[in-house]
C-alpha positions, 0 to 999 in steps of 0.5 A, a space after each residue: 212607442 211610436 209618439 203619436 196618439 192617431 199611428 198608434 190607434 191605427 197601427 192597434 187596428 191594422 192588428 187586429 183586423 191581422 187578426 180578424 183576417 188570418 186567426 190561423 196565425 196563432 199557434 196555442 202551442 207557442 205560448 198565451 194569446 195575450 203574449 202572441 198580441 203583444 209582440 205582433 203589436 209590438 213588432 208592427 211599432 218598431 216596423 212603423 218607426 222604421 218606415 218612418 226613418 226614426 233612429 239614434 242620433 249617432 253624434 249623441 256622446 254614449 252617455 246621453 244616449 239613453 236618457 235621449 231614448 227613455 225621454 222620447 218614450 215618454 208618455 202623454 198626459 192621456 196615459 197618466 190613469 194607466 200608469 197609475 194601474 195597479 199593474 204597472 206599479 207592480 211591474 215597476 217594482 219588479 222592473 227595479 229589483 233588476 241591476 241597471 243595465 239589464 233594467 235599461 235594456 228592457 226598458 229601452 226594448 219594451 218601453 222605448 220600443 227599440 230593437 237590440 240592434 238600435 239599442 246597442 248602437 246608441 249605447 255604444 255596447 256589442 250587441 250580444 251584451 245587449 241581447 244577454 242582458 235583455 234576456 237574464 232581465 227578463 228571466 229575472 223579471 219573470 221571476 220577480 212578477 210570480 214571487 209578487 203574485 205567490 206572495 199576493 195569493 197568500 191570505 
């Protein structure tokens, strides 16, 4: 997300030392721990990009756009045993059984580590459009996720 293997390691610990530091942060109530992690990791990504001044190349015609935004999310040679995982095969299965746009949006989101505004704005598309589609995507992915899990669960 954020392109480099020594931020990114740092940035993992300035997490959890968050975490170590105010455990009072995480409300039960709110959702699983692993999901609260996530986005406070996630968010600390888009704020590094941001202080760093990483954005969109606004002369990029529309179309390019977004094959210039999944190609600087790409990963290193170091996370080919990850992508191999089990569970990103899974992911990917349900990732394309999303129509196009919402599995664009996601990706650029989740993977590529943008926002919805800087999505929508290299996409050259409103960013209500961008925001619809990132949550029927994910509401769809959900969905496809539980019926991979219920169909492995039958034996």
């Amino acid at each position: 997300m954020v392109g480099d293997v020594q931020l990114a390691e740092d940035l993992t610990q300035e997490v959890f030392l968050r975490l170590w530091r105010r455990p009072d942060l995480y409300d039960v109530s709110r959702g699983r721990f692993v999901t609260w992690l996530l986005s406070v990791a996630r968010n600390r990504g888009i704020d590094e990009r941001r202080s760093r001044g990483r954005r969109f190349r606004y002369e990029t015609p529309p179309s390019l756009a977004a094959e210039d935004m999944l190609a600087s999310a790409a990963t290193s040679e170091d996370d080919d045993a990850a992508i191999l995982s089990d569970e990103r095969i899974v992911i990917q299965k349900a990732l394309n059984t999303l129509p196009a746009e919402q599995r664009l949006a996601i990706q650029l989101a989740y993977f590529g580590g943008y926002t919805q505004q800087e999505i929508a704005k290299g996409l050259s598309q409103p960013l209500g459009t961008v925001k619809t589609r990132i949550r029927l995507g994910l509401q769809k992915l959900r969905a496809a996720l539980i019926d991979q899990r219920d169909g492995l669960d039958v034996r």
